[in-house]
OpenMM code with the backbone's topology and positions (N, CA, C; nanometers):
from openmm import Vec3, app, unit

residues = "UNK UNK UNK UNK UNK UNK UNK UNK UNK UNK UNK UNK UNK UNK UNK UNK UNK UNK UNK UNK UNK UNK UNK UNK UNK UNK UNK UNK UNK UNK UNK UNK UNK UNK UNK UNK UNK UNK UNK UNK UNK UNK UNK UNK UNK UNK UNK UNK UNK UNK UNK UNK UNK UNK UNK UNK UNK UNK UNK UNK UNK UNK UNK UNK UNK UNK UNK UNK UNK UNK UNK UNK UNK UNK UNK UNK UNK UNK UNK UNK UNK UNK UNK UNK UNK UNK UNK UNK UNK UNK UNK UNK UNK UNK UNK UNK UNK UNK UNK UNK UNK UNK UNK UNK UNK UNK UNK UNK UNK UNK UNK UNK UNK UNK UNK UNK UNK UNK UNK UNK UNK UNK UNK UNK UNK UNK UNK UNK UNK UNK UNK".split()
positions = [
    Vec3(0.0815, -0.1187, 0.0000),
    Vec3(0.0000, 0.0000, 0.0000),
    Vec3(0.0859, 0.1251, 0.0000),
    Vec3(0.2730, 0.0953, 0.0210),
    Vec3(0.2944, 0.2185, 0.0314),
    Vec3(0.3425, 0.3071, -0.0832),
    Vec3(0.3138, 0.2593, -0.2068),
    Vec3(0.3241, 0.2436, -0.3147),
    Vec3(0.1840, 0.2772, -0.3980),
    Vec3(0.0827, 0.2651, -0.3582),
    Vec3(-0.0091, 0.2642, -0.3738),
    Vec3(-0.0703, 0.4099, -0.5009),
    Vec3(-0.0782, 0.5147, -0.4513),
    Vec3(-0.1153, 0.6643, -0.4948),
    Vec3(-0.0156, 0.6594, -0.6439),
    Vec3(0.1358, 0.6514, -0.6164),
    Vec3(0.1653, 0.6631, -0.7236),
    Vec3(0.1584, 0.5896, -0.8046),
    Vec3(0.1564, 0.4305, -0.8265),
    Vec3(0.1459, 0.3440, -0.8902),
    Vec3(-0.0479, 0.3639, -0.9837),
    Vec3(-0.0738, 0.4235, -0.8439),
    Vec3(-0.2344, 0.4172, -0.9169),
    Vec3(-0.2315, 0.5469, -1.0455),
    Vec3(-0.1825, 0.6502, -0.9852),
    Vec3(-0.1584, 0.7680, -1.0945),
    Vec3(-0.0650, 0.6891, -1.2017),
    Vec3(0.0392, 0.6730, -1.1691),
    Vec3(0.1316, 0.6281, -1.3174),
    Vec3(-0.0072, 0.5593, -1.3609),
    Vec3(-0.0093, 0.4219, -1.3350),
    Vec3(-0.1593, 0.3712, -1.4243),
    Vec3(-0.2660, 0.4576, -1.4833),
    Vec3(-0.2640, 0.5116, -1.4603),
    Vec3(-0.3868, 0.6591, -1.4979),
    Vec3(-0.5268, 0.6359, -1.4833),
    Vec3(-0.4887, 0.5833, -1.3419),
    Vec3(-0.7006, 0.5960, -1.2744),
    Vec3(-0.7089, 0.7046, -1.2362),
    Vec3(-0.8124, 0.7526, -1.2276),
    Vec3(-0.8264, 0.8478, -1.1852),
    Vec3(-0.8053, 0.8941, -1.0561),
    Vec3(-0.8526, 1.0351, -1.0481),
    Vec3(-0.7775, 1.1006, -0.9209),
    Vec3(-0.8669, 1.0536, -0.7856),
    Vec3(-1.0094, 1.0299, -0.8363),
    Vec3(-1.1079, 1.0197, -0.7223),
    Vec3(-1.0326, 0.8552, -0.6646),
    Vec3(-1.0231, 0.7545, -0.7322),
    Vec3(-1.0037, 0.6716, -0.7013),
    Vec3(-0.8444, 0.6639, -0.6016),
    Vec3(-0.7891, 0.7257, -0.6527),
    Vec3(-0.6284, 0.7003, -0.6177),
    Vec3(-0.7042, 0.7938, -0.4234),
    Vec3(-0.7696, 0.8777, -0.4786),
    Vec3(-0.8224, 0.9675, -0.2946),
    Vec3(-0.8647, 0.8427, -0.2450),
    Vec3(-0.9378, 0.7383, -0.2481),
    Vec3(-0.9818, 0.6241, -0.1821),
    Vec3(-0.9099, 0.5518, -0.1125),
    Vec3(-0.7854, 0.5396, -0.2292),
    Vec3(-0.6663, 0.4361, -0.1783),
    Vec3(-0.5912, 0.5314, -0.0789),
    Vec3(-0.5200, 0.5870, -0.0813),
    Vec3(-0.4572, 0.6899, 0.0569),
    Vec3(-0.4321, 0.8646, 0.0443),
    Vec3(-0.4180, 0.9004, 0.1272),
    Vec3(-0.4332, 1.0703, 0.1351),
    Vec3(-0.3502, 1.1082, 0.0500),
    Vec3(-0.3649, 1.2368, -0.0145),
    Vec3(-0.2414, 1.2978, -0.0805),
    Vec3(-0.1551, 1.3820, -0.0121),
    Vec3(-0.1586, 1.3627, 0.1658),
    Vec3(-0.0698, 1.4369, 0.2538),
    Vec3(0.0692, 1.3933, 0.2143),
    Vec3(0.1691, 1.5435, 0.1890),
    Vec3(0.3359, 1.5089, 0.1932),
    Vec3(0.3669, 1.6073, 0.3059),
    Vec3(0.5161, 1.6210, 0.2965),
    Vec3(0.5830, 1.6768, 0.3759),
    Vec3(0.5376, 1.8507, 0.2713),
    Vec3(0.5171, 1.8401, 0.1699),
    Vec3(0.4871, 1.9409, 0.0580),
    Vec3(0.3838, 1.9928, 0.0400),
    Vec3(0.2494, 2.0513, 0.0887),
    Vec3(0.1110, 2.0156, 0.0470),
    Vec3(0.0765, 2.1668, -0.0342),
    Vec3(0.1925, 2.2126, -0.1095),
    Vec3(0.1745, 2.3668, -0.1638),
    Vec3(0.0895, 2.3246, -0.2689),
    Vec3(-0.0011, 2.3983, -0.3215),
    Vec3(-0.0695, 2.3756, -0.4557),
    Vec3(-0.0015, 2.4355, -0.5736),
    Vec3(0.0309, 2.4115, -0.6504),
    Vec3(0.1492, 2.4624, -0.7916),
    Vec3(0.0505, 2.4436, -0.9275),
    Vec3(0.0502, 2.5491, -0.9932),
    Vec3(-0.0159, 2.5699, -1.0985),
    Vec3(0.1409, 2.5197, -1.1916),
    Vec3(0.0525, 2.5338, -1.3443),
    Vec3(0.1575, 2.4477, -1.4327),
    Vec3(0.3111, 2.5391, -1.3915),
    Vec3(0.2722, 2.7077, -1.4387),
    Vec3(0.4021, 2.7842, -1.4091),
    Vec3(0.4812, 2.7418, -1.2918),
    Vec3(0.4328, 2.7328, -1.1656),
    Vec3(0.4811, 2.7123, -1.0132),
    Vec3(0.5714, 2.5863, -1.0144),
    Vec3(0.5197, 2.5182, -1.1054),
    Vec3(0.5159, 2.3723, -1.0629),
    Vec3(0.6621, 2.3494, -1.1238),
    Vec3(0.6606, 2.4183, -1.2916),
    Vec3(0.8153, 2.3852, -1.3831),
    Vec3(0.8618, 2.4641, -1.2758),
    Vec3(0.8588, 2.6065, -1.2801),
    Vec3(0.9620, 2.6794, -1.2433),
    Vec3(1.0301, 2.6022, -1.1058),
    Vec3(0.9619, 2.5383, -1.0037),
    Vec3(1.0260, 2.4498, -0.8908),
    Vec3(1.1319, 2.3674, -0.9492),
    Vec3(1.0802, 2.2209, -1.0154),
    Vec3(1.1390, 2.1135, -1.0750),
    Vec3(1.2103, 2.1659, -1.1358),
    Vec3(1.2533, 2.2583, -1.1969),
    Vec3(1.3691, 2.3251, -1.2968),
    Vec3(1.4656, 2.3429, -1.1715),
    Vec3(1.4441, 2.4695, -1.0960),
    Vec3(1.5313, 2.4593, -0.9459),
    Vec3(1.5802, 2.3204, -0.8939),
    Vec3(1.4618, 2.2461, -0.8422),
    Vec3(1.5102, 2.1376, -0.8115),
    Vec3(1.6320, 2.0084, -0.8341),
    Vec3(1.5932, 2.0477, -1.0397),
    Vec3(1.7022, 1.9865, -1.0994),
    Vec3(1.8460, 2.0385, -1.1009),
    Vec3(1.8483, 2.1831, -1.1151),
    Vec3(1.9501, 2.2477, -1.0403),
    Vec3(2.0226, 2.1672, -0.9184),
    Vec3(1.9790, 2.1954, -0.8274),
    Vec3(1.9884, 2.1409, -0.7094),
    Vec3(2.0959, 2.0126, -0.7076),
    Vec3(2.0028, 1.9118, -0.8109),
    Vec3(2.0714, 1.8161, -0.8139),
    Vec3(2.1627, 1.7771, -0.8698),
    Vec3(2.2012, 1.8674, -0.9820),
    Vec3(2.2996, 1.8846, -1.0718),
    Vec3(2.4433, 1.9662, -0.9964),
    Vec3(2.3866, 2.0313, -0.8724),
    Vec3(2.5332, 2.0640, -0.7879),
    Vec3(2.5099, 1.9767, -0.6655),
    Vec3(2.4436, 1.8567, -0.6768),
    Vec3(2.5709, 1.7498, -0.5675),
    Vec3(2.4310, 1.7451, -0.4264),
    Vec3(2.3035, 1.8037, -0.4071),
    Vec3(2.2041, 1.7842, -0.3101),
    Vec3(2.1595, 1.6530, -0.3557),
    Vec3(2.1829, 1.5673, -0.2435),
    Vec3(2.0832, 1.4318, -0.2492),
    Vec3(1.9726, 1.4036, -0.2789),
    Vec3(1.9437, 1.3205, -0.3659),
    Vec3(1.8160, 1.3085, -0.4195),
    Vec3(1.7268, 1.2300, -0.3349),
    Vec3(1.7440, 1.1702, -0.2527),
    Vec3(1.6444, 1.1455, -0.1474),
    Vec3(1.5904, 1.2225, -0.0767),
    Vec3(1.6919, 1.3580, 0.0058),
    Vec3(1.6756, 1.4476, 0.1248),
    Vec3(1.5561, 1.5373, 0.0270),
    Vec3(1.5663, 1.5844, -0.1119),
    Vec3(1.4791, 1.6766, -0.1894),
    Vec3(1.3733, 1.5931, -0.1966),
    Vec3(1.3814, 1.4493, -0.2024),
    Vec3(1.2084, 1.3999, -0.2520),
    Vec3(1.1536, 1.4164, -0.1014),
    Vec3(1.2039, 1.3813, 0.0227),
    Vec3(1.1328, 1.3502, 0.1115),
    Vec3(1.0671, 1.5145, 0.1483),
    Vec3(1.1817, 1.6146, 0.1347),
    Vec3(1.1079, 1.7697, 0.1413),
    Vec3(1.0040, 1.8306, 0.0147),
    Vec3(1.0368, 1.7501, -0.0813),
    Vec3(0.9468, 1.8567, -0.1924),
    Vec3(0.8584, 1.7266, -0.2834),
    Vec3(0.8764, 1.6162, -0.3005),
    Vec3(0.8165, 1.5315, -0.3441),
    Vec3(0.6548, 1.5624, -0.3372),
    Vec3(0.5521, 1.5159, -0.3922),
    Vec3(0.4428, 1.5142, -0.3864),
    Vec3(0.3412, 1.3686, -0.4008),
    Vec3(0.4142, 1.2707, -0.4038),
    Vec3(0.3901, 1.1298, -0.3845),
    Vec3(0.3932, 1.1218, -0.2637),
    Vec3(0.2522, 1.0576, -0.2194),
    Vec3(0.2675, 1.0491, -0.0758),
    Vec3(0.2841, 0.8776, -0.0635),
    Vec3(0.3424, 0.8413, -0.1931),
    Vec3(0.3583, 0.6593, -0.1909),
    Vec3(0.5098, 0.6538, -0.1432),
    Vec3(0.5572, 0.7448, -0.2434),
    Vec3(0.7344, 0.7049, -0.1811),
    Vec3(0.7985, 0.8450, -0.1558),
    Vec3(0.7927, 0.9440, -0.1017),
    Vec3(0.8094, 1.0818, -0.0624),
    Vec3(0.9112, 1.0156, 0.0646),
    Vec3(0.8220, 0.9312, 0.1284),
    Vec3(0.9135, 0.9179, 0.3269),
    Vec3(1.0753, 0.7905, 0.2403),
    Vec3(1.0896, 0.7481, 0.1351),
    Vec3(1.1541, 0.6492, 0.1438),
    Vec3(1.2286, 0.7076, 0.0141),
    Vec3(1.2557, 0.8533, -0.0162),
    Vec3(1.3594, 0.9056, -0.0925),
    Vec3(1.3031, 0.8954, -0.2185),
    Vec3(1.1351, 0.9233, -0.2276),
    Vec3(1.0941, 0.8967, -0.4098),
    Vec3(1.1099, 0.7367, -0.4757),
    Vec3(1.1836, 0.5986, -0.3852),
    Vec3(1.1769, 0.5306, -0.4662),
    Vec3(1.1023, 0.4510, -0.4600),
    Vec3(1.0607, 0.4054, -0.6109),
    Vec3(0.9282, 0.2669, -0.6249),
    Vec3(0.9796, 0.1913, -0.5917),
    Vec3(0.8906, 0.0840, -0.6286),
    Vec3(0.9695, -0.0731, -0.6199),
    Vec3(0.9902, -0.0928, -0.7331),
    Vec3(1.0469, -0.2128, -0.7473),
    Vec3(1.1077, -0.3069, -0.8679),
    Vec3(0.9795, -0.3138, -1.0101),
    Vec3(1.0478, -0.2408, -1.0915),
    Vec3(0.9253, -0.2779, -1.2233),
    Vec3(0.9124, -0.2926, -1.3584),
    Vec3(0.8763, -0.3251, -1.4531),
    Vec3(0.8794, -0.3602, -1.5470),
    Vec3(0.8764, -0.2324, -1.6516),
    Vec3(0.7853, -0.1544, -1.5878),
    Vec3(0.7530, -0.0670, -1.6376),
    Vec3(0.6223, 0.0015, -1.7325),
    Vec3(0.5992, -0.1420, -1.7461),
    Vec3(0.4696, -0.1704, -1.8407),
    Vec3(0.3669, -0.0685, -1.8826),
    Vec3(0.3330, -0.0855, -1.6677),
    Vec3(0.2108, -0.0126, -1.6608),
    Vec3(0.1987, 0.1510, -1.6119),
    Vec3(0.3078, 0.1931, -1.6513),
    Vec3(0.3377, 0.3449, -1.6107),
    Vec3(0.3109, 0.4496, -1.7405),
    Vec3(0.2146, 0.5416, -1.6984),
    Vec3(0.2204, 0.6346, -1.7844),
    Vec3(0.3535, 0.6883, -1.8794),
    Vec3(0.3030, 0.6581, -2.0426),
    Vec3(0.4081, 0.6803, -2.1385),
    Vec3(0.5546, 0.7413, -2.0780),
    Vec3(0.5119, 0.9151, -2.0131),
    Vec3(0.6021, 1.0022, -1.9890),
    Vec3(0.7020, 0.9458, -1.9029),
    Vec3(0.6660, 0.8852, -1.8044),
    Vec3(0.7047, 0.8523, -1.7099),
    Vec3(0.8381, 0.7184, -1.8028),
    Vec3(0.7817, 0.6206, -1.8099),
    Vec3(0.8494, 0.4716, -1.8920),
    Vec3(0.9151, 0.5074, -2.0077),
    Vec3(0.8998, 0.6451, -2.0555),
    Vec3(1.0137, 0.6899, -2.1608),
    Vec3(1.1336, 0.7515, -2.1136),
    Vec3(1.1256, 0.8429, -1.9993),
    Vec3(1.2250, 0.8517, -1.9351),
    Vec3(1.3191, 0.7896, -1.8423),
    Vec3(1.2584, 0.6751, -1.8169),
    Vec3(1.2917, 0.5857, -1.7436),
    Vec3(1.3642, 0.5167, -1.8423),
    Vec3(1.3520, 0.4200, -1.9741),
    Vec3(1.4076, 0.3652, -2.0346),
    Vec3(1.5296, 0.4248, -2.1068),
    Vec3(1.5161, 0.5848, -2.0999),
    Vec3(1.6237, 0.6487, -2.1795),
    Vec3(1.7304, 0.6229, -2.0469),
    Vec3(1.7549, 0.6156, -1.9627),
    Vec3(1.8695, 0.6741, -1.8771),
    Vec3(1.9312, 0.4941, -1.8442),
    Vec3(2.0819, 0.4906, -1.7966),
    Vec3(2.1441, 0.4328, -1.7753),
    Vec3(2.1491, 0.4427, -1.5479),
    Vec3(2.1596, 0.3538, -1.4909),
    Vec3(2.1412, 0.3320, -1.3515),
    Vec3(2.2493, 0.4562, -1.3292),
    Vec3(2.1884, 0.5765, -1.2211),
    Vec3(2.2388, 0.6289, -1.1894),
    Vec3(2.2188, 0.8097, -1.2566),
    Vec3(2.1366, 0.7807, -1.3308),
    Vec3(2.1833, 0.9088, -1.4505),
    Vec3(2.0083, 0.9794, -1.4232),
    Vec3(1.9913, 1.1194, -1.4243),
    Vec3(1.9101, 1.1900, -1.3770),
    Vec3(1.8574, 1.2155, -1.4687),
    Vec3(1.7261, 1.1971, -1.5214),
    Vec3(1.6192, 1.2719, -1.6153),
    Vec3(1.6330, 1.4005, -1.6212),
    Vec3(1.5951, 1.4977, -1.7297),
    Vec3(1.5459, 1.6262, -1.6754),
    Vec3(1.3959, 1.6440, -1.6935),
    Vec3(1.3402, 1.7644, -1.6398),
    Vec3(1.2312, 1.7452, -1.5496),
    Vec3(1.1262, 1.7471, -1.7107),
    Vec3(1.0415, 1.6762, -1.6416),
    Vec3(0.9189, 1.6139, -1.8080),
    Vec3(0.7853, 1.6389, -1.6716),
    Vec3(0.6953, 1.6413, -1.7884),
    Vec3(0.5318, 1.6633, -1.7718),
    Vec3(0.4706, 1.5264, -1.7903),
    Vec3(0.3630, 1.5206, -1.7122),
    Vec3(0.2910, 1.3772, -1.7460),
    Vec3(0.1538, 1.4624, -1.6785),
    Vec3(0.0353, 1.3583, -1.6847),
    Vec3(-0.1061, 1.4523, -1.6881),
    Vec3(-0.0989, 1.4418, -1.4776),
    Vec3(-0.0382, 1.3805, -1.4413),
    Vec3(0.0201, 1.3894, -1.3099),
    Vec3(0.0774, 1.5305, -1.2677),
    Vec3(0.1607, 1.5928, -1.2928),
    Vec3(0.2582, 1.7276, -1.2979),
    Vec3(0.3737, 1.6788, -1.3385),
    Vec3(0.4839, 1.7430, -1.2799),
    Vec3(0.5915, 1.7520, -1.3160),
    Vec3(0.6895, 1.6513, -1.2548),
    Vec3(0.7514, 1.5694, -1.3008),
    Vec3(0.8825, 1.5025, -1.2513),
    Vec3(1.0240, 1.4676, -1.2992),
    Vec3(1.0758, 1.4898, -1.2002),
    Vec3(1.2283, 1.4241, -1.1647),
    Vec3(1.2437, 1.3046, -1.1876),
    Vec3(1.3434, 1.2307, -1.2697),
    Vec3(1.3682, 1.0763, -1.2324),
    Vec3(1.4694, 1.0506, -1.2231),
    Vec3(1.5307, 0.8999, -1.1495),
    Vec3(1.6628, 0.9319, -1.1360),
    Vec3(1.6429, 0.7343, -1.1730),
    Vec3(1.7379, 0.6818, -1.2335),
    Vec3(1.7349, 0.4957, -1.2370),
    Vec3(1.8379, 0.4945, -1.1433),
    Vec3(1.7831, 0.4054, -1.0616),
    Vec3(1.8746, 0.3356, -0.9541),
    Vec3(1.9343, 0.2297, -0.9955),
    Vec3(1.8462, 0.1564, -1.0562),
    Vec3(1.8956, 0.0142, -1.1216),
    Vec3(1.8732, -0.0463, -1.2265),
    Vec3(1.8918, -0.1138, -1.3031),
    Vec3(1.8145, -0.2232, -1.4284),
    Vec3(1.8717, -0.3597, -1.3986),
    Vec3(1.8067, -0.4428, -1.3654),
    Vec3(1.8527, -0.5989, -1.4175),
    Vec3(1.7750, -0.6850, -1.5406),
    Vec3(1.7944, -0.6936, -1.6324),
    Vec3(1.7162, -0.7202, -1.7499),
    Vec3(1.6131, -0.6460, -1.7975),
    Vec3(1.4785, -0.6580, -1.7956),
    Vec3(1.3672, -0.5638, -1.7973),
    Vec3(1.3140, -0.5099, -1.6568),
    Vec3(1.3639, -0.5271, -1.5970),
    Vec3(1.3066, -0.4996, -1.4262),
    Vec3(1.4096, -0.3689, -1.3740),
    Vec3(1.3213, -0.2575, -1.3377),
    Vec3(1.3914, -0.1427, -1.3409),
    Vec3(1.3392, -0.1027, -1.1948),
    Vec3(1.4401, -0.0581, -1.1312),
    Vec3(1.4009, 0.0544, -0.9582),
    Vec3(1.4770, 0.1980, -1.0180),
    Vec3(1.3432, 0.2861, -0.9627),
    Vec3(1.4110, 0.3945, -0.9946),
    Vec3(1.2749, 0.4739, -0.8922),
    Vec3(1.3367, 0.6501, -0.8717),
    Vec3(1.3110, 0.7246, -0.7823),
    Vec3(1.2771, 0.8559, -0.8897),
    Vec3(1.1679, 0.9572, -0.8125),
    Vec3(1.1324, 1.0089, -0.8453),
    Vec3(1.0841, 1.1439, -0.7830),
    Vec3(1.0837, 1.2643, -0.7973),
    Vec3(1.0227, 1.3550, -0.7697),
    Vec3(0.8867, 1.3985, -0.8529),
    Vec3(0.7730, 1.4108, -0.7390),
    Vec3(0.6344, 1.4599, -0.8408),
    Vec3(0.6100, 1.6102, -0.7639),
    Vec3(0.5853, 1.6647, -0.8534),
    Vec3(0.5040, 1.8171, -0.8253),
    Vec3(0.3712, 1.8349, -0.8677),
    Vec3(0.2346, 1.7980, -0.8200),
    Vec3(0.1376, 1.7985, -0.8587),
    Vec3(0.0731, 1.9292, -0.9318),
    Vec3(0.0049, 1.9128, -1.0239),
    Vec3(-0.0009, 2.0370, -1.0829),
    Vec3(-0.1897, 2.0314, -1.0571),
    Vec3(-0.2979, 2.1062, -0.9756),
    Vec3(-0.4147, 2.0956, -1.0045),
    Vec3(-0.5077, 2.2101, -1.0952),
] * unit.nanometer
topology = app.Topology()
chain = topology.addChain("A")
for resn in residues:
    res = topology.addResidue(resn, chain)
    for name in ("N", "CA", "C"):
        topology.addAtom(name, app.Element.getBySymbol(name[0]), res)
């Protein structure tokens, strides 16, 4: 379940449903219009591009309240079932190597691959909800 919110958004159920499954409380609960939202994740990527940990930023600014407490990362996945935006950036990068910041009907995110072992990919993420 702790996985839950984002896995349900990447899938692209809807929003009412994903409210059923668990709160959208983060450590973050600012509301960000589309402008608010790049102009952050642009900073953010900054950020990470001079050497700030990418865990310490998801757990402060993340907007996944699935993996926000555990540094943005999912679990182990195929990838399948993740919204396009999301599984294209994910497949472009090599373990270790930072996305720059992309749009999905979610808001805005960060990605970073932690790992690949064959088709089975862990990787971490920053979301900025855009409503």
């Amino acid at each position: 379940m702790k996985y839950a919110l984002l896995i349900t958004c990447l899938l692209g159920l809807t929003a009412e449903a994903s409210a059923q499954r668990q709160s959208r409380q983060t450590n973050n609960n600012l509301g960000y219009n589309d402008s608010t939202a790049k102009a952050t994740i642009y900073a953010l990527y900054d950020s990470l591009q001079q050497g700030k940990p990418f865990a310490a930023l998801a757990l402060k600014y993340s907007q996944d309240p699935g993996s926000y407490q555990v540094g943005g990362q999912l679990p182990p996945s195929t990838m399948e079932d993740y919204v396009d935006e999301y599984k294209e950036a994910v497949l472009r990068l090599v373990p270790g190597e930072l996305s720059r910041p992309f749009k999905s009907t979610f808001g805005y995110h960060l990605v970073q691959l932690v790992s690949r072992k064959d088709n089975v990919f862990v990787s971490r993420h920053i979301l900025l909800r855009t409503d």
